[in-house]
N, C-alpha and C positions, 0 to 999 in steps of 0.2 A: 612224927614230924609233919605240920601243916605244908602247905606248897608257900606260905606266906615267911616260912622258917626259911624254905629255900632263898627266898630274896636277901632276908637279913643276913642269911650266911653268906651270898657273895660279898654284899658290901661290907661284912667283917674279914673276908679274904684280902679283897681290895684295900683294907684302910688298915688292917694288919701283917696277916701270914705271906701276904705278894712280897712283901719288899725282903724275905728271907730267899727267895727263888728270883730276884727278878734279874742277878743276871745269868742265871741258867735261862729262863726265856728268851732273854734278850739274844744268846748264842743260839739257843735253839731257833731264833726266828731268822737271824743275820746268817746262819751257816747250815740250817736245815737238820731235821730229825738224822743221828743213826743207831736207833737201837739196835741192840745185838740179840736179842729176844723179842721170839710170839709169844706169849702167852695166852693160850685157848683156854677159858673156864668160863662157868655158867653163868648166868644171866643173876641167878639170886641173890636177894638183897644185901645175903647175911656174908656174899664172897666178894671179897672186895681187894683185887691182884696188888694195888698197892701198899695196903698197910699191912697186911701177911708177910709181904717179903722184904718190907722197907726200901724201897725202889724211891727213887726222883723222878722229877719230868723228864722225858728224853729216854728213858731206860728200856721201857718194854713196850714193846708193839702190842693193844690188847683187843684181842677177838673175842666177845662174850654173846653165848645164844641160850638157847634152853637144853639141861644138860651138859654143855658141854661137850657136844656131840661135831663128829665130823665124815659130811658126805662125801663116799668114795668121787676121785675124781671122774667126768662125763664131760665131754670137749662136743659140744653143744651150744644152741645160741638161746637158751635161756635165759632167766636172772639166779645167779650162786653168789648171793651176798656173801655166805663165809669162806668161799671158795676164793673170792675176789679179794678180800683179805689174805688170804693165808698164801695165795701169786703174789700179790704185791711184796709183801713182808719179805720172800724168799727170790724173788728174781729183778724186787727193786731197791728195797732194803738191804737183801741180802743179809739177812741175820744167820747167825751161826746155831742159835738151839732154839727149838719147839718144845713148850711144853703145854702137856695138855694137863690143866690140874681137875679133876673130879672132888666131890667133896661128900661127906657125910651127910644125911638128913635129904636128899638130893629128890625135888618135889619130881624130876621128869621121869628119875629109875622107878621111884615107888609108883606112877602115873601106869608103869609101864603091866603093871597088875591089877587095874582099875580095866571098866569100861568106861569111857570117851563118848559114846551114845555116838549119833550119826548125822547131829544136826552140823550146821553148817558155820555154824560160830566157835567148833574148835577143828573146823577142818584141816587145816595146815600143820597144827599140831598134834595131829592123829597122825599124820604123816611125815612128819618129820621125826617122830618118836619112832617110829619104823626103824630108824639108823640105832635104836637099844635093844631089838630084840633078838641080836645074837651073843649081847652080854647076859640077856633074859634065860635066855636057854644055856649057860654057861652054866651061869648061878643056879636054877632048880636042879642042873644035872649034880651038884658040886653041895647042895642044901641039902640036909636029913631034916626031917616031918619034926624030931624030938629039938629040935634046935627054936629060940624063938625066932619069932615070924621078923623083928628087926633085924635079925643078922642074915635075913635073905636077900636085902636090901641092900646092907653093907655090901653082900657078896657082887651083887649087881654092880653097884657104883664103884667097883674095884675091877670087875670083868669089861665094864665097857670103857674106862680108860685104853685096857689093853686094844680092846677093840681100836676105838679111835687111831689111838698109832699105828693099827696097819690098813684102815684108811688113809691114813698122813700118807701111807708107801707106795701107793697108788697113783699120786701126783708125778709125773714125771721131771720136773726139774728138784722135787725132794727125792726122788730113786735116786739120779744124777748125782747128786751130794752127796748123798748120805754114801756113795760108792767110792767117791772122790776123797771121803773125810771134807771137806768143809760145812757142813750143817750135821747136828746131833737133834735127836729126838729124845724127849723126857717124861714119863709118865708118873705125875703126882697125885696122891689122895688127901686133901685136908680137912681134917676134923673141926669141923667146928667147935665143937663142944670144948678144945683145950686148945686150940689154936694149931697145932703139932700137921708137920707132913709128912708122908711118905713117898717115899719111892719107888718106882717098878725095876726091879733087878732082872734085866735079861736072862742072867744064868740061872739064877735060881727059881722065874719065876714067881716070886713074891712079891709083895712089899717089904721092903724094910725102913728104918729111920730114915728121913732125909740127913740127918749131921752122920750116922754111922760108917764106919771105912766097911770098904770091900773087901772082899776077902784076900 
């Protein structure tokens, strides 16, 4: 897709697909956002939060960075772009569930077995990849040598979801909640490759189906 695609695409949103949504805008402008979900997932091109879960305007609050990744809270006068979303979402929004969805194929996990060299034009991304390297270490402890080298990847992008969510616990008005029962945490994996999600199962520790009942 040219950036000259992009233009025609709105004015084919505008002269078509608006007038299917335009009085959800219109309430959504008149009476203000309240989505009941964050949705945290990656920056790539190929994860796209609305048309995976069939969501409308207004539905989901969405955080997307590289990974998928989420820095432990630090109550500091820095700048924490995702940080600054995921307070808003939960102490203005006040949404009731976090998901953080991971995906298959996932360029930051595989990154995270590369060298990044030292220059300065992927500095921030060398460091911010730092917040995967205790799903890194998950996964080689949890990989046999005999296994292909794709499913150490896999293993990865499924350990650093878990990871993530106990970053999320780290925040103190998500501690607060999640103590209180009004906000739930959710930890998704989606495949690209066939569309399909899973879910992270506290008790068991795994993934399972996202439609499957629990036990």
């Amino acid at each position: 897709m040219s950036f000259e695609d992009l233009i025609e695409g709105n004015l084919l949103f505008r002269d078509s697909s608006f007038r299917y949504y335009r009085d959800d805008f219109t309430a959504l402008v008149e009476n203000g956002q309240k989505p009941e979900v964050l949705f945290i997932g990656c920056s790539d091109s190929r994860v796209v939060p609305d048309l995976i879960v069939g969501t409308s305007p207004g539905d989901m609050f969405i955080l997307r960075n590289v990974g998928n990744f989420v820095a432990p809270f630090k109550a500091d006068n820095d700048f924490h772009g995702s940080a600054a979303v995921i307070e808003y979402a939960v102490s203005v929004l006040n949404v009731k569930h976090i998901i953080v969805c991971g995906h298959s194929h996932c360029g930051a996990c595989s990154a995270l077995y590369s060298d990044l060299g030292s220059g300065v034009e992927l500095v921030h991304v060398r460091k911010w990849l730092e917040l995967g390297q205790d799903a890194r270490m998950q996964a080689l402890a949890a990989y046999s040598p005999a296994q292909p080298k794709e499913e150490l990847f896999r293993l990865t992008e499924k350990f650093s979801v878990v990871s993530q969510l106990e970053n999320l616990q780290t925040y103190p008005e998500i501690k607060k909640r999640l103590e209180n029962g009004s906000i739930e945490l959710h930890g998704w994996y989606y495949r690209i490759e066939d569309g399909s999600i899973e879910q992270y199962d506290t008790r068991s520790k795994n993934f399972r189906s996202l439609t499957a009942k629990a036990d």
